[in-house]
ROKENU-121852 format. One record per residue (C-alpha): residue number from 1; chain; x, y, z. Coordinates in steps of 0.2 Angstrom, whole numbers. Last residue first. Layout:
BEGIN
> NUM;A;X;Y;Z
...
//
This chain:
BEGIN
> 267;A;77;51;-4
> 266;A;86;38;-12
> 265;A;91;25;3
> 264;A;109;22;4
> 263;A;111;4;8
> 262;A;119;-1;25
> 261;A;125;-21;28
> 260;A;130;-24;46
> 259;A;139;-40;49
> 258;A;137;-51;66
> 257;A;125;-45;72
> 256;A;125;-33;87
> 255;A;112;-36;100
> 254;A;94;-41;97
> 253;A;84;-26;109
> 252;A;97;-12;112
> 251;A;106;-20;97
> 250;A;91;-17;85
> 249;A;86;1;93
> 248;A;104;7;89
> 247;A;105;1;71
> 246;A;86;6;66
> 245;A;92;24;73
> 244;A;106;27;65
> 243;A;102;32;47
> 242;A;113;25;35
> 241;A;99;13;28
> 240;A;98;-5;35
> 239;A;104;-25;31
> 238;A;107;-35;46
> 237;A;118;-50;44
> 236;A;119;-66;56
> 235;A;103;-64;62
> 234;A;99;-68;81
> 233;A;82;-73;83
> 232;A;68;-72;98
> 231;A;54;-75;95
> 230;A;35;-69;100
> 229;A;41;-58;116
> 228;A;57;-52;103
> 227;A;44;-43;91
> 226;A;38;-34;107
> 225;A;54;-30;110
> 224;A;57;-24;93
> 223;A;45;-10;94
> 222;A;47;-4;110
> 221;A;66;-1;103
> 220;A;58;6;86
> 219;A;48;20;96
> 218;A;65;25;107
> 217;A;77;22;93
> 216;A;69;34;80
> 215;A;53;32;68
> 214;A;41;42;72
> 213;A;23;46;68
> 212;A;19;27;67
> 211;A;18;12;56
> 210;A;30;-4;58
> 209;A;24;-20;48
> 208;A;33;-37;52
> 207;A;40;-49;41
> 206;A;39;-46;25
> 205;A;47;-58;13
> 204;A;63;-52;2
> 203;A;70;-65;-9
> 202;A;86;-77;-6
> 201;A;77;-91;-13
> 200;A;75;-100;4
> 199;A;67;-85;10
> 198;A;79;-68;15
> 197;A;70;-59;31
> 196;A;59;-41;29
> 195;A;55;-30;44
> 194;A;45;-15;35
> 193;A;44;3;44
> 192;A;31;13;39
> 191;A;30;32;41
> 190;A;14;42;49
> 189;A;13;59;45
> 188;A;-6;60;47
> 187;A;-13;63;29
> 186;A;-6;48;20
> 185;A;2;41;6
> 184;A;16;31;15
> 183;A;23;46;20
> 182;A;40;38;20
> 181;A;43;20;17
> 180;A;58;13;29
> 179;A;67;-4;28
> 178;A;75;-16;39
> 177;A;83;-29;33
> 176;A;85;-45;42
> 175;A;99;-58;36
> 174;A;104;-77;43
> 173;A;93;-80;61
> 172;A;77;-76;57
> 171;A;73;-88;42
> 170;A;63;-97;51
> 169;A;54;-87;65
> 168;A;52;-72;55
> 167;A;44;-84;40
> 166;A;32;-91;57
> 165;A;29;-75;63
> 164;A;24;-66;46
> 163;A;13;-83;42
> 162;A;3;-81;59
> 161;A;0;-60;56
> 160;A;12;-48;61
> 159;A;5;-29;64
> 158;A;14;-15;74
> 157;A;5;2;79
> 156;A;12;16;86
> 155;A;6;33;88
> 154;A;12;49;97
> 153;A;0;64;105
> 152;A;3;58;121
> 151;A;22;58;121
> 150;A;33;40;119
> 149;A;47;40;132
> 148;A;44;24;139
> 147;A;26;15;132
> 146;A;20;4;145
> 145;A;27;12;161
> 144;A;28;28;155
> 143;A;9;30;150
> 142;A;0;43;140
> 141;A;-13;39;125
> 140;A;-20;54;117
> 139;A;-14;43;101
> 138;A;-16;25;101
> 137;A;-2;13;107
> 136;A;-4;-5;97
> 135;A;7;-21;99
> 134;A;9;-37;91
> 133;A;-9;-37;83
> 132;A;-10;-50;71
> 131;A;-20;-59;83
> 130;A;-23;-77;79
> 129;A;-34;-80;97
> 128;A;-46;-66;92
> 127;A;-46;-51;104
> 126;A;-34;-40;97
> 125;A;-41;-43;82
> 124;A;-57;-31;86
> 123;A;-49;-20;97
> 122;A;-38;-15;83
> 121;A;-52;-12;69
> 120;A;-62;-3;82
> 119;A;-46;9;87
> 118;A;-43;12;67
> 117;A;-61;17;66
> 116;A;-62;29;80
> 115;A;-45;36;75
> 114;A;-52;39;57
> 113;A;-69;45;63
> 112;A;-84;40;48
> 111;A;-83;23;59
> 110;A;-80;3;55
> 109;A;-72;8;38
> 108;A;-75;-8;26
> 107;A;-83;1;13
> 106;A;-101;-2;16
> 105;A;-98;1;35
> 104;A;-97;-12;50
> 103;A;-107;-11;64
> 102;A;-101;-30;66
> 101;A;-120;-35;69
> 100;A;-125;-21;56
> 99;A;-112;-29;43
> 98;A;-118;-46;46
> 97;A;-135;-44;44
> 96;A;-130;-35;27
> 95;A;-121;-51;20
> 94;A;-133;-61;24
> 93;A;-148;-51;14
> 92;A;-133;-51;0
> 91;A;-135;-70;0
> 90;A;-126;-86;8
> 89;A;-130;-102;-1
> 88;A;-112;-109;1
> 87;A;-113;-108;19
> 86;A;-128;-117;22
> 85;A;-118;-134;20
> 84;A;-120;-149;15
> 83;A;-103;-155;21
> 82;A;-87;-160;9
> 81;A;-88;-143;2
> 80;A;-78;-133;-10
> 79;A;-78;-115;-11
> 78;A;-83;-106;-26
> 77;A;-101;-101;-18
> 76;A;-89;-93;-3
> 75;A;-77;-85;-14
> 74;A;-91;-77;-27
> 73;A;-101;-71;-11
> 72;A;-87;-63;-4
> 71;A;-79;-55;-21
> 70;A;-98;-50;-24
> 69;A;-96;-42;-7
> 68;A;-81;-32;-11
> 67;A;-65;-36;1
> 66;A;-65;-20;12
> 65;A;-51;-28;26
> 64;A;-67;-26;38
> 63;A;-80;-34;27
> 62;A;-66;-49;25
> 61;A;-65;-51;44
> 60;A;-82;-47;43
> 59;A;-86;-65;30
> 58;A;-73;-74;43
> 57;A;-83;-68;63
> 56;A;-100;-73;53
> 55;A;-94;-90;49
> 54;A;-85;-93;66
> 53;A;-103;-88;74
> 52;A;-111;-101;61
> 51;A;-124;-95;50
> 50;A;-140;-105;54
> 49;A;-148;-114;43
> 48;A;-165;-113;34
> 47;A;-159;-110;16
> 46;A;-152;-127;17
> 45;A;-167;-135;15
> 44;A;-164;-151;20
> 43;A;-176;-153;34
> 42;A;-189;-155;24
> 41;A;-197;-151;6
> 40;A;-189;-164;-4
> 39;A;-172;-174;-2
> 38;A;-162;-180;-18
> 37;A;-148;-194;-11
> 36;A;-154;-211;-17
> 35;A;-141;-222;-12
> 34;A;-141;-239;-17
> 33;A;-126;-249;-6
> 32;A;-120;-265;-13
> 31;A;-110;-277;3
> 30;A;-99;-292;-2
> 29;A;-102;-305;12
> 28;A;-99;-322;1
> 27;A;-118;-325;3
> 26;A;-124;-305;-2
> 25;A;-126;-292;7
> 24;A;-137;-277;1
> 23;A;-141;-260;5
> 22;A;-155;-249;0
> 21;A;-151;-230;5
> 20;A;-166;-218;4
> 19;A;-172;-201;-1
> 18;A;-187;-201;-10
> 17;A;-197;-190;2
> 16;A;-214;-196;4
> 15;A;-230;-187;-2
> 14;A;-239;-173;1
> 13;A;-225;-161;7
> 12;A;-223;-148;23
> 11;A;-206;-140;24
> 10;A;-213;-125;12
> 9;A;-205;-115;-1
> 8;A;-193;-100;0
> 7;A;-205;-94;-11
> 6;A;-220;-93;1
> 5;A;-235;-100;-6
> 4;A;-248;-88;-10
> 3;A;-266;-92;2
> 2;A;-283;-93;-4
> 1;A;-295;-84;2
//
């Protein structure tokens, strides 16, 4: 019987590959290299390689913030190279086998529970080396020593990635504002609280991202002392809204600025 050739193709040729460099010197030492680089049937094939863990651990990171796959795949295929590598050949098949070693959903939601799923999502940067993850306390959570006068049932959760440091870092020092978003769209009651700093074109860049069910000096307090364990800054203006508790958290943990700036927010 005769057998059908796999169509990934085989290793095995009947000939020799024409690969080859041919180099030349001649007598006043100038060198002429020939490089042939077409390879055929062997080692080459691209198809064959392995995915590297750092590879895998960027196309879930993606998976995880719910970039489409075909925005993945279009991304990696656009990328340039300066290796031969199998990265740029990555297929939907690779895509999936990520997705189940991740156990991460179609949509990007790594469990059909939302506190299950935001847990995961946490745990997971936490553990990576540019952690975004400044400081987390789930709900059903309960612990004086780590989180003072937060209840059980409360939720904090403070994100600043590498870029959000280094701008905080920077421009630090001359004005903060401190900004709140009620609701933020969802069904838990969480608010988010927005750290912006003033860039070299005197416009707003976020800083640090503040969700949680409450929003008064005690949760913001643990909140800015964790930002100060990553920098510590001393703006000359700080910019909130009329309420008081963005004030007295600041000065608990920064101290009082120089000039405060309050906006009315509209409500």
């Amino acid at each position: 019987m005769k057998r059908n050739m796999k169509i990934a193709g085989s290793n095995k040729i009947n000939g020799k590959c024409p690969s080859k460099r041919k180099v030349y010197e001649d007598i006043e030492s100038k060198v002429t290299v020939e490089f042939t680089k077409t390879h055929v049937g062997h080692g080459i094939d691209l198809g064959r390689m392995k995915i590297t863990r750092e590879e895998k651990e960027d196309i879930a990171k993606k998976l995880e913030n719910k970039i489409p796959v075909e925005a993945i795949l279009d991304d990696i295929r656009n990328s340039i190279n300066q290796k031969l590598e199998r990265i740029p050949l990555i297929t939907q098949q690779d895509i999936k086998n990520i997705k189940e070693e991740y156990n991460i959903s179609s949509d990007g939601i790594l469990d059909s529970n939302d506190v299950v799923s935001v847990n995961k999502w946490v745990e997971g940067l936490k553990n990576r080396e540019d952690s975004p993850i400044v400081l987390f306390k789930d709900q059903n959570i309960f612990d004086e020593n780590l989180y003072p006068g937060m209840k059980a049932e409360d939720f904090l959760l403070e994100i600043m990635n590498a870029s959000q440091k280094y701008m905080l870092k920077f421009y630090g020092n001359d004005t903060i504002s401190l900004e709140f978003t009620h609701g933020v769209g969802n069904a838990y009651g969480f608010d988010l609280a927005t750290l912006f700093v003033l860039d070299d074109k005197r416009e707003g860049f976020p800083a640090a991202f503040i969700l949680s069910n409450r929003q008064d000096s005690t949760a913001l307090t643990l909140a800015f002392a964790a930002i100060k364990e990553h920098t510590c800054i001393s703006p000359r203006v700080l910019m909130t809204d009329d309420s008081e508790s963005f004030f007295n958290a600041w000065k608990t943990v920064f101290g009082i600025p120089e000039k405060r700036l309050v906006y009315i927010a509209c409500r």
